[in-house]
C-alpha positions as CSV (number, residue, x, y, z in Angstrom):
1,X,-22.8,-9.1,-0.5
2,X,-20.0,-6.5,-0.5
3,X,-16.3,-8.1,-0.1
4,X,-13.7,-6.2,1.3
5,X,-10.4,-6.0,-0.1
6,X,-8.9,-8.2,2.6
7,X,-11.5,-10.5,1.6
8,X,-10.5,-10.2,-2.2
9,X,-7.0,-11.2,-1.2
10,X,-7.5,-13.8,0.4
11,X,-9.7,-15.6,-1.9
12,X,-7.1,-14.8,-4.7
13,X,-4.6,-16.7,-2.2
14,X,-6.7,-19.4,-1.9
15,X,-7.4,-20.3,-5.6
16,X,-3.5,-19.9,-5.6
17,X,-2.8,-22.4,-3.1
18,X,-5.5,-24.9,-4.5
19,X,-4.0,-24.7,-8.1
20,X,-0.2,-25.5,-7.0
21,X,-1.5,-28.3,-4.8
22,X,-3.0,-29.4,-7.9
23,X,-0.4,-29.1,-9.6
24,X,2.2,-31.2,-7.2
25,X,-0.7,-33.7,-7.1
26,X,-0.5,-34.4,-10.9
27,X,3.0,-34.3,-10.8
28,X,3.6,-36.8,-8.1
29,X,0.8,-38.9,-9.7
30,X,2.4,-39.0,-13.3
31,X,5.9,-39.7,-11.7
32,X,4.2,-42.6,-10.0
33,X,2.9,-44.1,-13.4
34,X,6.0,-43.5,-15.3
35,X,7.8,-45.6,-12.7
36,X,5.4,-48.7,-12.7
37,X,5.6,-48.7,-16.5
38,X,9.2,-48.6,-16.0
39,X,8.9,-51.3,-13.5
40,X,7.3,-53.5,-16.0
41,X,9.7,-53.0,-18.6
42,X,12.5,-54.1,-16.6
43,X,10.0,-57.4,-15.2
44,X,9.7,-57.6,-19.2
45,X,13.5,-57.4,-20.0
46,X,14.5,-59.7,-17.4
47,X,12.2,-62.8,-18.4
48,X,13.7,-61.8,-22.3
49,X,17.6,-61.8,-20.8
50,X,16.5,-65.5,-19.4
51,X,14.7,-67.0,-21.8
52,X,17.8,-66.3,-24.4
53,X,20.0,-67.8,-21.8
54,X,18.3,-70.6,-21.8
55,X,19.0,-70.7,-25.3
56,X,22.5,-70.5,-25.0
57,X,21.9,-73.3,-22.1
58,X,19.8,-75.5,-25.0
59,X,22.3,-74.7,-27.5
60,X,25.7,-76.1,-25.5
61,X,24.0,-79.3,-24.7
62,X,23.3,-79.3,-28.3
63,X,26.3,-79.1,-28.9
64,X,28.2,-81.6,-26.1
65,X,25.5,-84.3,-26.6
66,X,24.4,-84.4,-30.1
67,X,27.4,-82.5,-31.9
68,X,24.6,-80.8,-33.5
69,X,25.4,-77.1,-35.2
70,X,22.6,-76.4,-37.0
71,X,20.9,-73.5,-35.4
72,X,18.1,-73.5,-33.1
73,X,14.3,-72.4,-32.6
74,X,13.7,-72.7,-28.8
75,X,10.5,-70.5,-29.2
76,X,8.0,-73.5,-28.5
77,X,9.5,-74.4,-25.3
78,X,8.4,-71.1,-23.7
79,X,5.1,-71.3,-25.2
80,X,3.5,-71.3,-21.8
81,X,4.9,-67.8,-21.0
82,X,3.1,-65.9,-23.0
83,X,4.3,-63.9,-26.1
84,X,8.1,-64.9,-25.9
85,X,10.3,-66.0,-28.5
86,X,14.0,-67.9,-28.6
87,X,16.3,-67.6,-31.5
88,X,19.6,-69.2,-31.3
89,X,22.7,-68.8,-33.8
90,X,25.8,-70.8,-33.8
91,X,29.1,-69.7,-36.0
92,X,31.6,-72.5,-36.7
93,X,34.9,-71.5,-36.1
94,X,37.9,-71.6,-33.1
95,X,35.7,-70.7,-30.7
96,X,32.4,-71.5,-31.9
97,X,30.1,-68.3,-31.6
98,X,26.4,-68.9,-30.2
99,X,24.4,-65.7,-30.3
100,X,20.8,-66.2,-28.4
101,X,18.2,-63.7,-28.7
102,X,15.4,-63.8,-26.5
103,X,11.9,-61.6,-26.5
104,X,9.3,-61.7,-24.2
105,X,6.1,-58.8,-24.4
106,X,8.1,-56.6,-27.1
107,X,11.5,-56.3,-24.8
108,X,14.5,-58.4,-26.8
109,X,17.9,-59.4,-25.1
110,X,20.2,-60.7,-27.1
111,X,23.3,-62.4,-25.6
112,X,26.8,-64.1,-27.2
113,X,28.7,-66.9,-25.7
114,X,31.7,-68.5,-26.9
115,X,32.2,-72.1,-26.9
């Protein structure tokens, strides 16, 4: 079969065509993916930011109710989340300093209140 040079051309446009679609294609699919992972993060970071509030929450009734100052593991009451943990330091002084750090599936928040 004998092609003509028309023929030539437009084949060579074709494979042209077919590779930049291709090439969008993987683009718009890897933008995709990035942005889920980056959608989880932020699902990640949120339940961290929360679960160290809830810290800061454990530690002021601490605090108010018990006059206790002694510094606080609230890890085992989010033990049904998943990997998450719940550290919670209180400074003495005028105001009191309580810094809470929360982590849940490798994202940390860690948050200061003043008391």
């Amino acid at each position: 079969m004998k092609y003509t040079e028309k023929q030539k051309g437009s084949l060579y446009l074709t494979v042209v065509l077919i590779g930049i679609v291709i090439a969008i294609a993987i683009g718009v699919i890897g933008g995709v993916v990035a942005g889920s992972n980056l959608v989880k993060g932020l699902g990640d970071s949120v339940r961290a930011f929360h679960i160290a509030d809830s810290g800061i929450d454990q530690a002021l009734y601490e605090l108010r109710i018990n006059n206790n100052t002694d510094d606080i593991n609230c890890s085992s009451d989010f033990s049904t989340y998943g990997v998450s943990t719940c550290t919670v330091d209180i400074i003495d002084g005028t105001p009191r300093i309580i810094k809470a750090l929360g982590s849940y599936n490798g994202s940390q928040r860690r948050i200061e209140s003043s008391y």
